[in-house]
Structure formats: structure tokens, C-alpha cells
C-alpha positions in Angstrom: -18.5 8.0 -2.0 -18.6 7.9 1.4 -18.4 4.2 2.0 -15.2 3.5 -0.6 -11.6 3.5 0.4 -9.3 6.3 0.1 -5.8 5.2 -0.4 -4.7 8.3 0.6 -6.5 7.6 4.0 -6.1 4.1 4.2 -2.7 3.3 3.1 -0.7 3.8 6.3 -3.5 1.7 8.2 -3.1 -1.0 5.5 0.6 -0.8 5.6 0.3 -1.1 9.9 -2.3 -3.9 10.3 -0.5 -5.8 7.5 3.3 -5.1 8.5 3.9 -4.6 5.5 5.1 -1.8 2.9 2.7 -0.9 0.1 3.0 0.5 -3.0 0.4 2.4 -4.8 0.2 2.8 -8.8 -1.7 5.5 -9.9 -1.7 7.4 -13.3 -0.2 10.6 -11.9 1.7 10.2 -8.7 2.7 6.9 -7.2 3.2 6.3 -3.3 4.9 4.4 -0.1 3.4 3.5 2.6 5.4 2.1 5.6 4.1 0.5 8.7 4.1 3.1 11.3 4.5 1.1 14.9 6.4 -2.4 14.1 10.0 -2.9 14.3 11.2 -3.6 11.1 12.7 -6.9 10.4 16.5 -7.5 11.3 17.3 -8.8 7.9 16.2 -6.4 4.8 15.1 -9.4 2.8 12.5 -10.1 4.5 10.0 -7.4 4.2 6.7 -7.6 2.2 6.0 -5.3 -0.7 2.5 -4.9 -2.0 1.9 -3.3 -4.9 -1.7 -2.1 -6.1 -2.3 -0.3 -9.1 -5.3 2.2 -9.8 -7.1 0.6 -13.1 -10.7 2.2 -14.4 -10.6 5.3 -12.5 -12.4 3.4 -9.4 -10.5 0.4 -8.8 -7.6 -1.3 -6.6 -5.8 -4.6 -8.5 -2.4 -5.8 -7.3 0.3 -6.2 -9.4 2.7 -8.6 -9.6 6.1 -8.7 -10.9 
């Protein structure tokens, strides 16, 4: 278990190399990450949400609206 990605981890890294906010869907509690050292952008419509939910106890899928 070593190798595998925690979200828990790896969500604010995600959410700063991709400048972008990201959601995350699990069965019990669902979370927010923001990027943590980019400006955010002037007008609010343009920020990028990604949203990945938890499927199989083991894997990452996003979802889409």
C-alpha cells in the first residue's frame, strides 16, 4: 500500500500542480481541495472543478455532471 495514492495526502498537491479545485466523492465523507499558492482567477467563472468519486473500495473515476 505503499506505492498507491492517498487522497487525503495527495489532494492539495493535485489541486496545486493542476490550479485547479477538486472534489472528492467518497461513501462516508466527501472533500475540497483548493490550490494552495496561485492567485485565484479575477472572474469566478472561470475556475476548474474536478470531481473524483471513490468506486470499489480501491479506485479514483471522475465524474461528470
Amino acid at each position: 500500500m505503499d506505492k498507491w495514492m492517498n487522497i487525503i495526502d495527495m489532494g492539495y498537491v493535485i489541486a496545486s500542480r493542476y490550479n485547479v479545485i477538486l472534489v472528492s466523492l467518497p461513501l462516508r465523507q466527501s472533500m475540497t481541495f483548493f490550490p494552495l499558492r496561485s492567485q485565484p482567477p479575477i472572474d469566478f467563472l472561470v475556475h476548474r472543478v474536478i470531481c473524483i468519486g471513490h468506486v470499489y473500495g480501491n479506485h479514483f473515476v471522475q465524474v461528470n455532471a
